[in-house]
C-alpha positions as CSV (number, residue, x, y, z in Angstrom):
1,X,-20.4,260.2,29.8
2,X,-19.4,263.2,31.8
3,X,-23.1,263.7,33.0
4,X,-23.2,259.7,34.3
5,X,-19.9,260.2,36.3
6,X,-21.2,263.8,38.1
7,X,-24.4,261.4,38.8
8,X,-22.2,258.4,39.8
9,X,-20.4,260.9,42.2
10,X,-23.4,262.7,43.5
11,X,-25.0,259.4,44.2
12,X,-22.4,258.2,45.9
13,X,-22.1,261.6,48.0
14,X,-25.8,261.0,49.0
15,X,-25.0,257.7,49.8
16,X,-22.4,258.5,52.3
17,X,-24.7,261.0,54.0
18,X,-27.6,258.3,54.3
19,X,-25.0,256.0,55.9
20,X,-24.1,258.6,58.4
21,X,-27.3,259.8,59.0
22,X,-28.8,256.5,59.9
23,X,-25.8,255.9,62.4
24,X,-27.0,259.4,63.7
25,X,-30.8,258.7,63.6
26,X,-30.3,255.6,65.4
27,X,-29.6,257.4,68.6
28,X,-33.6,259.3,68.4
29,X,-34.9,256.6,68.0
30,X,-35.9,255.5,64.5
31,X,-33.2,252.8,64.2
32,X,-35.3,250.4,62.3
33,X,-36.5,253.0,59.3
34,X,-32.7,253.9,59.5
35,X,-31.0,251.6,58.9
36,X,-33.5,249.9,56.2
37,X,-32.7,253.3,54.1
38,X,-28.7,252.9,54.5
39,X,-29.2,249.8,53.7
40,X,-30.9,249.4,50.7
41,X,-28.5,252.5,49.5
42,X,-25.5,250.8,50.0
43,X,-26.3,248.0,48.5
44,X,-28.2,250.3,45.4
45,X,-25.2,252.1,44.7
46,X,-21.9,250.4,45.5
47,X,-19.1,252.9,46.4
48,X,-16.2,251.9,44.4
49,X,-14.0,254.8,46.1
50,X,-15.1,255.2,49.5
51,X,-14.0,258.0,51.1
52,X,-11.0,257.5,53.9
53,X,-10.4,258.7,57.7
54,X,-7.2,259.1,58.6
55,X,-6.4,257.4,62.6
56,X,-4.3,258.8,65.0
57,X,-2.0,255.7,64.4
58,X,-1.7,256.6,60.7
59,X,-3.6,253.7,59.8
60,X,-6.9,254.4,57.7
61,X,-10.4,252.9,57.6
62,X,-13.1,252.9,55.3
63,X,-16.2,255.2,56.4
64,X,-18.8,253.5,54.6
65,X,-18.0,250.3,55.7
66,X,-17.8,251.3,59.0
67,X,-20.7,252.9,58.9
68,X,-22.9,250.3,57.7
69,X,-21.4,247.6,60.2
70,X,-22.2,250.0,62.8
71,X,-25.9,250.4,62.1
72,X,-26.8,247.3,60.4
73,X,-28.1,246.1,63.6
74,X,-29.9,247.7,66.5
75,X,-27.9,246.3,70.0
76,X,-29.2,245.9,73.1
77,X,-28.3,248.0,75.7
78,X,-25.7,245.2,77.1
79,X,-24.2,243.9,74.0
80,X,-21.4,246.3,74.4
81,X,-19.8,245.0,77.4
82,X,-19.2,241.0,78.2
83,X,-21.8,239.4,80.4
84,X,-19.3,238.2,83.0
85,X,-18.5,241.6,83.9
86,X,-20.1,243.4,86.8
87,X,-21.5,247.0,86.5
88,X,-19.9,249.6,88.1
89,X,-22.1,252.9,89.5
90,X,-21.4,254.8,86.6
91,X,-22.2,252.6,83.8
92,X,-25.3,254.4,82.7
93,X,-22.7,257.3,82.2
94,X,-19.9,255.0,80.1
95,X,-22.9,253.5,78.1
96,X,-24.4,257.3,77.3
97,X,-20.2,258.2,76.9
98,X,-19.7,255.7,74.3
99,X,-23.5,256.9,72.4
100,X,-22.4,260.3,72.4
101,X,-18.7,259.5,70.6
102,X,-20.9,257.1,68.1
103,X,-23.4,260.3,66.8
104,X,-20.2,262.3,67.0
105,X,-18.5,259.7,64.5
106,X,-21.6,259.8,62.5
107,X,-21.6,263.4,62.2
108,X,-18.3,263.9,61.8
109,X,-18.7,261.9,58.7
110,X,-21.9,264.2,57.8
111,X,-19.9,267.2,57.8
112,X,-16.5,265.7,56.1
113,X,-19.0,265.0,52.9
114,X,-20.4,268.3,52.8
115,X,-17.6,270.4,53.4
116,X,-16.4,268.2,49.9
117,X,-19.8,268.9,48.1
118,X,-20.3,272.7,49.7
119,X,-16.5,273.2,48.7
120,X,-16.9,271.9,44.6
121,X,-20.1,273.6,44.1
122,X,-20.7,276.8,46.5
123,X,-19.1,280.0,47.0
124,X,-17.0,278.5,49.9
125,X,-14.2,277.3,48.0
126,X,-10.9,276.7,49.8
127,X,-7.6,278.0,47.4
128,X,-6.7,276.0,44.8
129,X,-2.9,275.8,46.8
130,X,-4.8,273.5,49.4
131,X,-6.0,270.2,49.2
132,X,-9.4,270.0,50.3
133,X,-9.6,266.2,50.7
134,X,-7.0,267.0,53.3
135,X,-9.2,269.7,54.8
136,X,-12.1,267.3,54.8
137,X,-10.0,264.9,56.5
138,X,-9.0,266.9,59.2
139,X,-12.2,268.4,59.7
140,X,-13.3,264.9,60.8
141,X,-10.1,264.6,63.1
142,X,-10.8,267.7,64.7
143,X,-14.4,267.3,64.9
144,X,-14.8,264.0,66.2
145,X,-11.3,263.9,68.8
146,X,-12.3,265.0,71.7
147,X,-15.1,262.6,71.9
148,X,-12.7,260.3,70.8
149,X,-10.0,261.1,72.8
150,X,-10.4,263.6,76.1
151,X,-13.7,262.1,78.1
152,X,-13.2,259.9,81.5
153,X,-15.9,259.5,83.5
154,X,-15.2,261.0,87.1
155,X,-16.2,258.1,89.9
156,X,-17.2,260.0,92.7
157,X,-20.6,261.7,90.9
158,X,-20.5,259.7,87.6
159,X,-20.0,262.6,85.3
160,X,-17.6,263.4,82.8
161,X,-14.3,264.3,83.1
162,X,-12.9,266.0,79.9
163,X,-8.7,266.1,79.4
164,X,-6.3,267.9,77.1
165,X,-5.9,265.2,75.2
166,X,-2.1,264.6,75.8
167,X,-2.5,265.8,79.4
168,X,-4.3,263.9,81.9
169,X,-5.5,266.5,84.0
170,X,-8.6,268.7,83.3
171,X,-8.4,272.8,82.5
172,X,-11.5,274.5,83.1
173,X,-10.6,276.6,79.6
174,X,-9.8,274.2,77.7
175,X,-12.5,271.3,78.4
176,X,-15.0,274.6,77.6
177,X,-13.5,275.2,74.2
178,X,-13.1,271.2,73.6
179,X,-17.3,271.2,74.0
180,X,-18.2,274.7,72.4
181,X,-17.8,273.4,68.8
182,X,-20.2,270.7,69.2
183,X,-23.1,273.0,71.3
184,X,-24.5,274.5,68.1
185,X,-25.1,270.5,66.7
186,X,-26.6,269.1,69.8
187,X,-30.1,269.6,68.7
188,X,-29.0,266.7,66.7
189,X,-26.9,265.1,69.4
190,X,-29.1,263.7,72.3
191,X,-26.6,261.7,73.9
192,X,-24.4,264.0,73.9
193,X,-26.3,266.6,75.2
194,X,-26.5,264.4,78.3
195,X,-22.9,264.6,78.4
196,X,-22.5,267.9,77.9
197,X,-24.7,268.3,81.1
198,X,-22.7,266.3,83.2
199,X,-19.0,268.0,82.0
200,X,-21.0,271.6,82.7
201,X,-21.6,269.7,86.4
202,X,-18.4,268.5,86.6
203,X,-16.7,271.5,86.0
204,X,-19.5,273.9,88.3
205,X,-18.4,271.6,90.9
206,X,-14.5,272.1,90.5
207,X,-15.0,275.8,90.4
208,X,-17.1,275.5,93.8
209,X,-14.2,273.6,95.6
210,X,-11.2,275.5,94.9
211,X,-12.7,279.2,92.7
212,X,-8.9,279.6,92.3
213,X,-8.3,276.6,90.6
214,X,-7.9,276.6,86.8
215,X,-7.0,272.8,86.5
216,X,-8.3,269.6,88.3
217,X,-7.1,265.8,89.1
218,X,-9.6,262.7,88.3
219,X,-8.3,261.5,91.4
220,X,-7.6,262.4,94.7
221,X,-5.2,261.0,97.6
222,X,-1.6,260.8,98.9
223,X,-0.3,259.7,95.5
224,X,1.5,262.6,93.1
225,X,-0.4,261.4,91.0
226,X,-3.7,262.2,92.3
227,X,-5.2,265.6,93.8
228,X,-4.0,268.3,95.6
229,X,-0.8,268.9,93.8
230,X,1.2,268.7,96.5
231,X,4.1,271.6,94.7
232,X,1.2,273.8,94.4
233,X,-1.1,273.3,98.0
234,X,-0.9,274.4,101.5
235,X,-0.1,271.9,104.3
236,X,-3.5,270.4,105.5
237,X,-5.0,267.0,106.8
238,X,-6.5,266.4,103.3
239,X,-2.8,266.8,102.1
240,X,0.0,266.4,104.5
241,X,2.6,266.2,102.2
242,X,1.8,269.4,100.5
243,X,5.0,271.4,100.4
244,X,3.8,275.0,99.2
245,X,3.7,276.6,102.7
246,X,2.9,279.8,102.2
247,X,0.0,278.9,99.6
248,X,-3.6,280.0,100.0
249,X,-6.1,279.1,100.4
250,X,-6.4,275.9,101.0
251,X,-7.2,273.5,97.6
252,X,-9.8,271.4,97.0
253,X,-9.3,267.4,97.0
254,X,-8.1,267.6,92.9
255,X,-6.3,270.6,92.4
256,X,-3.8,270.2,90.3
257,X,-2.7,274.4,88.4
258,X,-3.8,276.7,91.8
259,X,-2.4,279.5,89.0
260,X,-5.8,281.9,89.4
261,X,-6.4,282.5,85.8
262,X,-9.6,284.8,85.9
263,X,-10.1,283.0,82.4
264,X,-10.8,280.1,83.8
265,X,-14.3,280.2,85.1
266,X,-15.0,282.9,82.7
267,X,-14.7,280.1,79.7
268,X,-17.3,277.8,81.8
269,X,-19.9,280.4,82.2
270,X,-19.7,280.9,78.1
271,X,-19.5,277.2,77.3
272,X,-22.8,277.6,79.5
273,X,-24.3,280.5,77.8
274,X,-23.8,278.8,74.3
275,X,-25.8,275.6,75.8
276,X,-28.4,277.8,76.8
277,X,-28.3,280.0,73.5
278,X,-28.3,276.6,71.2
279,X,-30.9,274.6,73.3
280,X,-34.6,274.2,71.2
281,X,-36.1,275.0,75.0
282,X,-33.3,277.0,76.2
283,X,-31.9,274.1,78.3
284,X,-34.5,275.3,80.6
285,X,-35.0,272.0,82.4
286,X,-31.0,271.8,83.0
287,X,-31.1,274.7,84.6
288,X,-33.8,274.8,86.4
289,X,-33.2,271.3,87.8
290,X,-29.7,272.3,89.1
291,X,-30.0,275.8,89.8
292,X,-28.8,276.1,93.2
293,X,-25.2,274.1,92.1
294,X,-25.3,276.5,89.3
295,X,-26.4,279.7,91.1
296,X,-24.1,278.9,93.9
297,X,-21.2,279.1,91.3
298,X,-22.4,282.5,89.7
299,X,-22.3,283.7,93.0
300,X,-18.7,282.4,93.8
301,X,-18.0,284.0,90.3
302,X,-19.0,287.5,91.4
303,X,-17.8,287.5,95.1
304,X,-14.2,286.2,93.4
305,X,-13.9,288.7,91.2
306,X,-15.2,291.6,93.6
307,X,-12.2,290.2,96.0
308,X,-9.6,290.5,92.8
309,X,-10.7,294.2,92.0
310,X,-8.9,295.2,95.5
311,X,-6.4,292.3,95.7
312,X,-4.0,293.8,98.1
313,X,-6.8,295.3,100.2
314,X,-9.4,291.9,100.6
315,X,-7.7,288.7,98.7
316,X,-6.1,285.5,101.0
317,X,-4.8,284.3,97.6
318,X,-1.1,283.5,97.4
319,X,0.8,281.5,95.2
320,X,4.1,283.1,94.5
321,X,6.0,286.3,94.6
322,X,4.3,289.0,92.5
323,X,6.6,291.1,90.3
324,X,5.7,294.4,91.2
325,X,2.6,296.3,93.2
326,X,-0.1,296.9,90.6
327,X,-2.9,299.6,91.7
328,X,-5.8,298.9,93.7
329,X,-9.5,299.7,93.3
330,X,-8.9,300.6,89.3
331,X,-12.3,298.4,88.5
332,X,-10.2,296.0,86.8
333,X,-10.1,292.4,88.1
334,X,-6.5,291.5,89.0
335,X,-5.0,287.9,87.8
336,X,-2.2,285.6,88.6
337,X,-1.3,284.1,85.2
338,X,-2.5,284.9,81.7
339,X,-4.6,282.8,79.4
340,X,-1.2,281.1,78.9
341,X,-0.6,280.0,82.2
342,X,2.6,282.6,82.4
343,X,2.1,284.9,85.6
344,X,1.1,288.3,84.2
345,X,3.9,291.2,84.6
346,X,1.9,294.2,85.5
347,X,-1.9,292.2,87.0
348,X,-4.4,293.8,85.0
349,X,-4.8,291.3,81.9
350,X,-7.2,293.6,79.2
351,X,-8.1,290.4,77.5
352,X,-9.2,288.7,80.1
353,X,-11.1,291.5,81.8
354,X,-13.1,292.6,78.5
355,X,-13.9,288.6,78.4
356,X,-15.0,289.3,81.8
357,X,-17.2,292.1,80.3
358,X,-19.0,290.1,77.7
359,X,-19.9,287.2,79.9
360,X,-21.2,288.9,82.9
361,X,-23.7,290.5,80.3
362,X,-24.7,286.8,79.2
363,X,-25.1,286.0,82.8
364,X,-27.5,288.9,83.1
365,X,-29.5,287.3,79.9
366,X,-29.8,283.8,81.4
367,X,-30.6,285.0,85.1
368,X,-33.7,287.3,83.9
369,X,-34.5,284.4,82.1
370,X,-34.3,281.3,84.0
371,X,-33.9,282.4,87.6
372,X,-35.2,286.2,87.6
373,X,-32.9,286.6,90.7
374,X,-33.2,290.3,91.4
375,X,-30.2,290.9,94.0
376,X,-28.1,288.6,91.4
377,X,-29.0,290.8,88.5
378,X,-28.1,293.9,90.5
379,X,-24.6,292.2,91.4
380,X,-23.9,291.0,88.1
381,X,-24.1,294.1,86.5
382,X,-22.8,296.3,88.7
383,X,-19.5,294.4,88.4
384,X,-19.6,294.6,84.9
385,X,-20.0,298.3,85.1
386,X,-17.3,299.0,87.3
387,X,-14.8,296.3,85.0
388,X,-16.2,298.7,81.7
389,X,-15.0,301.7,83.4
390,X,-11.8,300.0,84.3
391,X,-11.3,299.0,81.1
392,X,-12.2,302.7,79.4
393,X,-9.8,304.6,82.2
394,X,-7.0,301.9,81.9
395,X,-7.2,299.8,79.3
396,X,-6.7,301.7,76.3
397,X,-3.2,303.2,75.2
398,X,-1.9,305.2,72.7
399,X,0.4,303.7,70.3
400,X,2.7,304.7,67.1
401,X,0.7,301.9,64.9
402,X,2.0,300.3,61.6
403,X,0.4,299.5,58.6
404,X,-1.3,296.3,58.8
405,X,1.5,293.7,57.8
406,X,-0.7,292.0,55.2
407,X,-0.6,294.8,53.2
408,X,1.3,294.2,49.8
409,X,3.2,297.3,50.7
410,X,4.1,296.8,54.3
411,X,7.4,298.0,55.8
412,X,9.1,298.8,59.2
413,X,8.5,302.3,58.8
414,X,5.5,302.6,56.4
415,X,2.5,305.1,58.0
416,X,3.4,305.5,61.2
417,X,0.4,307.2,63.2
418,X,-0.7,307.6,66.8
419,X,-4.0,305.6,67.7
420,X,-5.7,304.3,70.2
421,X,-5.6,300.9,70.9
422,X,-6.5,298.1,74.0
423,X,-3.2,297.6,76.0
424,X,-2.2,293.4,76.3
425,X,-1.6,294.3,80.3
426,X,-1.3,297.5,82.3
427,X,-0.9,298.3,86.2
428,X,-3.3,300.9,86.9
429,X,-0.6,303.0,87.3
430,X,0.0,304.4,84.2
431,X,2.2,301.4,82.9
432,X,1.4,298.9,80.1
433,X,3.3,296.4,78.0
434,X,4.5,298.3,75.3
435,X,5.9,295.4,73.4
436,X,3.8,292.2,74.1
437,X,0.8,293.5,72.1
438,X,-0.9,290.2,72.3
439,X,-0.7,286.0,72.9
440,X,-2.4,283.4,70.7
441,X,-3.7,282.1,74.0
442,X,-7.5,283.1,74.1
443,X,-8.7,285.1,75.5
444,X,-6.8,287.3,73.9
445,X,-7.1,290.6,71.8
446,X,-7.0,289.3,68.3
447,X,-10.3,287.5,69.0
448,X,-13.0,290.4,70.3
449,X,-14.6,290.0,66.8
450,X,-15.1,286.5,67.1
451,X,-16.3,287.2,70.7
452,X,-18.7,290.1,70.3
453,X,-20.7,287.8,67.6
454,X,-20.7,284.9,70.2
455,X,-24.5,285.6,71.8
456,X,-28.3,286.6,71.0
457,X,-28.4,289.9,72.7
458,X,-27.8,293.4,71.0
459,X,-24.3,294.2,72.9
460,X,-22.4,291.7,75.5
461,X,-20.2,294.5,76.6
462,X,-18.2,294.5,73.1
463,X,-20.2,295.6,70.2
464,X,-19.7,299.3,70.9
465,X,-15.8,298.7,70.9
466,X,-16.0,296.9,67.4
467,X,-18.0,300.0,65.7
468,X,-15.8,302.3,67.3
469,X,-13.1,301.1,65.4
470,X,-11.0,300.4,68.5
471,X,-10.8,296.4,67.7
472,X,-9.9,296.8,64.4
473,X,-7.2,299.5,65.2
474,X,-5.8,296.7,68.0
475,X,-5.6,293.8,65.5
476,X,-3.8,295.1,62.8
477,X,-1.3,296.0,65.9
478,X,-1.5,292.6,66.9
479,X,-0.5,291.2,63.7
480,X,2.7,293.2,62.9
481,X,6.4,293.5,64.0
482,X,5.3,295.7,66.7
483,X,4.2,292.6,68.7
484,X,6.9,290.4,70.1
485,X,4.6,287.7,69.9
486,X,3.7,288.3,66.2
487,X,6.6,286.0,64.4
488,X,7.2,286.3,60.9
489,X,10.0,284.5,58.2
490,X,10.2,284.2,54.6
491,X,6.3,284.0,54.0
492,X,5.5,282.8,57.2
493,X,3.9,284.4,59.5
494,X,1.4,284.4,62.4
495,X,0.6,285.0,66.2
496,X,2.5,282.6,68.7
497,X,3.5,283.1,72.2
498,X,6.1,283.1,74.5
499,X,4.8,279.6,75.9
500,X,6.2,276.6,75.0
501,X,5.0,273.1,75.8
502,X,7.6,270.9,75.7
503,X,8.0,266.6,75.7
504,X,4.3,266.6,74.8
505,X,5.2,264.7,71.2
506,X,4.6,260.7,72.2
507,X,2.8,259.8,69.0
508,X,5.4,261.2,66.4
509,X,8.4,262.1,68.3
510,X,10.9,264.7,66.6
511,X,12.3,268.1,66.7
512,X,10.2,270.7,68.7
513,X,9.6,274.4,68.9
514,X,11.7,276.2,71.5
515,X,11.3,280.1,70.6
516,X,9.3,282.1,67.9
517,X,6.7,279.8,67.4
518,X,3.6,280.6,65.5
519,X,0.4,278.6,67.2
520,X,-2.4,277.1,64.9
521,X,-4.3,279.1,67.4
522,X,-3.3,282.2,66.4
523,X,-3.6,281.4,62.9
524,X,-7.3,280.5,63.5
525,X,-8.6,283.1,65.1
526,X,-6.8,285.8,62.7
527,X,-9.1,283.8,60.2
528,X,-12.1,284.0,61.8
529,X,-11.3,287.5,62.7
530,X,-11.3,289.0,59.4
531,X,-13.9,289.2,56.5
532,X,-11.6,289.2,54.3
533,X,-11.7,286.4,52.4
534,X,-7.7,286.3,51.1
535,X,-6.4,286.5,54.6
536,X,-8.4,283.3,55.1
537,X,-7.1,281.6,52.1
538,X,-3.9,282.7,54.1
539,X,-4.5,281.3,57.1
540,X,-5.4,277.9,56.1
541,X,-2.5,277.3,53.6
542,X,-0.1,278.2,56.7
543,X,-2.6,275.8,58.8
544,X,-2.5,272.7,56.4
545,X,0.8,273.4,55.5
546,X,2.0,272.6,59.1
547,X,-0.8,270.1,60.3
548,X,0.9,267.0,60.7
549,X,-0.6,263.9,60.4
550,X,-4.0,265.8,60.1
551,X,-4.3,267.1,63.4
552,X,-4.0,270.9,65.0
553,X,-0.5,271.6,67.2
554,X,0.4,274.3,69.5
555,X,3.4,276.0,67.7
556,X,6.0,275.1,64.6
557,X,8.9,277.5,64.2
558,X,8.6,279.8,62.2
559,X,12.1,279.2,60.4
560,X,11.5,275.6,60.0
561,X,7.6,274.6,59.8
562,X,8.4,270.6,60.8
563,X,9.6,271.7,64.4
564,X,6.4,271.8,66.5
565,X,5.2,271.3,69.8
566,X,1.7,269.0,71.0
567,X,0.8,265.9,69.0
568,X,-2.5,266.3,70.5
569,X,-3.7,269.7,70.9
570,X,-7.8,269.2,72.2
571,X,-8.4,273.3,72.1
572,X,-6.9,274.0,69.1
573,X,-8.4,270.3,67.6
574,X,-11.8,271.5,68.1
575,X,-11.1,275.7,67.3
576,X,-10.1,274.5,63.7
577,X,-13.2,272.5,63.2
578,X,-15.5,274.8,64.5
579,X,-13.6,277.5,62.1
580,X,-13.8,275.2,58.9
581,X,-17.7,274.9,59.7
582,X,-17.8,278.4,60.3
583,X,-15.9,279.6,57.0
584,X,-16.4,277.2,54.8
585,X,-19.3,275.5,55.0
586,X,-23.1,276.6,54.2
């Protein structure tokens, strides 16, 4: 009896994955032989439990079902939208838009069943504390939400326009990390590889109009509620109404954050760099087909942050008052606001400038091998040399370290030492904040192991730090009471920040975080930090534990786990799946 039931299970986990698979393998092409197999297997072996997704409304649906509606029958390519209605310019892009979401679906399904079989039967076991059919559930969530949720397309050049998911605008960061966990699947993906190519577009194209922009407008005109931002912009004829007199330059038609967050473009180029990485060809033909767009914006990247290493001396950026006069000409890149959007305190932000670091190196990779631009690989990395140096005369402190605080015998005063370790921010003068150690805004510290894996080449700028011992030194002083970021109370504990999003909880309104808040962020990236496998267990218990309604937040208080801020957190959506892929999966 107990061997028919593991059969009856099994059969019913293959049968799942046929299902999905055909909804996938309708999109290359082999609809017909697809759906015949599903087909015949759900009618072979009926499902008497089928497995459940959990909505954003609460509601639930059944996969298989779903699934098998959704393939039964090959459409045409107008049976999605009425007859009577006329097509606008871009409805090649809503019809590839709404392909793309339907192999996301099918995949997320895909990866929901086998993170339940891989889970039962391999060595990737989550603790017994947490439920995995809640894990498998919001894996799918994660996966499948910002396909789901976060993708307009953009009018003017038809291509996709990619929001927060609870804010309408579009971050250059965040769109990048919203697409990264589904570039090492779009082998599988062909329709969404198309729209992958258009949000890489869209966003080359942003960067191009306004390089100090980190966050755009779908729209532009005299409205609030289309571009400039008229708190943030200069007077001009494109925006008369623009208040911010003293700004500049001048912004682009849809600016909406003119914050320069060096960050911002930096996330692009890698979201690029893993297209190019994860591509069969190499994305050759994307690149090659737009290569002046894209070599234009290399370019801007370069000569921006040339301008930012002497930012006194050469930049016409202003914004707002700067809180004191950091040092010139240290080979750092200077920065407005941090990762988090705050304004920095003392210009130089480490994290940001080592990402700088590791990306420029990638650029180096894809230019000798798509464009073999010789002035452009001089420029490239002769800024990344001068940022290293920065980084080696500046960027590294001595500290009085703690023992790491996950340590069973952890206390305020246990092994104090003097190490060295990267600074959060420093001024070039000899200053450096002693205090903030860290922010569970990436990029950040606690993630330079997760970064210095992220590429096919030997180094990226990093890998020397990691075997020198100097980014394992810095996260154990992230993660203690030596951080003010690093929040901890009766058990719980984990990176936050001094950011708070507030009135950002229309779905499930209720309490929210105000102070010490740890983010799912942080928790995320301490996980896929570490190789050691209890501090994951950790990690995800504190994770699921707060992850209401199945999706990822920003923060919950640390005193009281129900306050939290962000119903509908895209980044931090799509950082968990790609970590429960990552850790947990084969």
């Amino acid at each position: 009896l107990g061997t028919s039931r593991a059969l009856e299970k099994f059969a019913r986990h293959c049968t799942r994955e046929i299902v999905a698979m055909g909804r996938l393998c309708a999109g290359r092409r082999i609809a017909v032989a697809a759906v015949a197999f599903a087909t015949f297997s759900v009618h072979a072996v009926p499902t008497a439990h089928p497995p459940h997704r959990i909505h954003i409304d609460g509601s639930e649906t059944v996969a298989i079902s779903e699934s098998a509606s959704a393939s039964s029958e090959p459409r045409s390519a107008s049976a999605s939208e009425p007859d009577s209605e006329p097509e606008s310019a871009c409805s090649e892009m809503v019809r590839i838009q709404a392909a793309a979401k339907e192999e996301i679906l099918a995949y997320g399904e895909v990866l929901r069943d086998r993170f339940l079989w891989a889970d039962q039967y391999g060595a990737y076991a989550v603790p017994e504390s947490v439920n995995r059919s809640f894990v498998a559930d919001a894996l799918f969530n994660t996966f499948t939400f910002t396909a789901n949720n976060t993708w307009e397309v953009f009018e003017t050049d038809c291509t996709t326009y990619v929001t927060t998911g609870d804010i309408p605008q579009m971050w250059l960061r965040d769109s990048s990390v919203q697409m990264s966990t589904y570039v090492q699947h779009a082998p599988l993906l062909p329709s969404f590889t198309a729209v992958l190519e258009s949000i890489l577009l869209r966003q080359v194209r942003f960067f191009l109009g306004d390089p100090y922009g980190s966050a755009f407008f779908q729209t532009t005109g005299p409205s609030p509620n289309n571009g400039p931002n008229q708190n943030e912009c200069a007077p001009s004829d494109l925006c008369p109404n623009c208040t911010c007199v003293e700004c500049a330059p001048s912004c682009s038609p849809y600016t909406y954050q003119h914050d320069y967050e060096l960050d911002s473009p930096l996330f692009m180029f890698e979201l690029m760099y893993k297209f190019w990485a994860h591509s069969p060809s190499d994305g050759s033909a994307f690149f090659i087909a737009n290569m002046d767009e894209i070599k234009s914006s290399v370019h801007a990247l370069v000569d921006l942050m040339v301008v930012e290493q002497h930012h006194f001396r050469d930049s016409p950026y202003y914004y707002k008052p700067l809180p004191g006069q950091f040092r010139d000409g240290t080979g750092l890149v200077w920065s407005f606001a941090r990762p988090s959007d705050d304004q920095t305190t003392l210009g130089y932000n480490i994290p940001q400038n080592l990402f700088a670091v590791s990306v420029l190196s990638k650029l180096e990779d894809m230019n000798s091998a798509l464009w073999d631009d010789e002035g452009l690989g001089a420029s490239l990395s002769a800024l990344r040399t001068s940022i290293e140096e920065g980084i080696e005369t500046y960027g590294i402190v001595n500290i009085t370290t703690l023992t790491d605080v996950f340590a069973e015998d952890w206390s305020p005063d246990s092994d104090a030492q003097v190490e060295s370790v990267f600074a959060f921010e420093v001024d070039g003068w000899g200053n450096w904040t002693r205090y903030v150690l860290d922010d569970a805004n990436m990029p950040n510290l606690l993630w330079l192991p997760y970064l210095s894996s992220s590429g096919k080449g030997e180094n990226h700028g990093l890998r020397g730090y990691v075997e020198s011992g100097i980014v394992e030194r810095t996260r154990q002083a992230v993660l203690s009471a030596r951080n003010e970021n690093f929040f901890s109370h009766r058990g719980v504990k984990g990176l936050g920040s001094q950011h708070t999003s507030q009135g950002l909880r229309p779905e499930w309104p209720g309490p929210q975080c105000d102070s010490e808040c740890v983010w799912h962020l942080g928790l995320i990236m301490q996980a896929m930090s570490t190789t050691n496998q209890d501090e994951k267990h950790y990690c995800l218990e504190q994770v699921m534990g707060t992850a209401w309604h199945g999706l990822m937040h920003e923060g919950f208080a640390v005193s009281n786990t129900t306050n939290y801020n962000r119903d509908l957190f895209g980044w931090a959506n799509s950082m968990f799946a790609e970590w429960i892929i990552t850790d947990f999966m084969p």
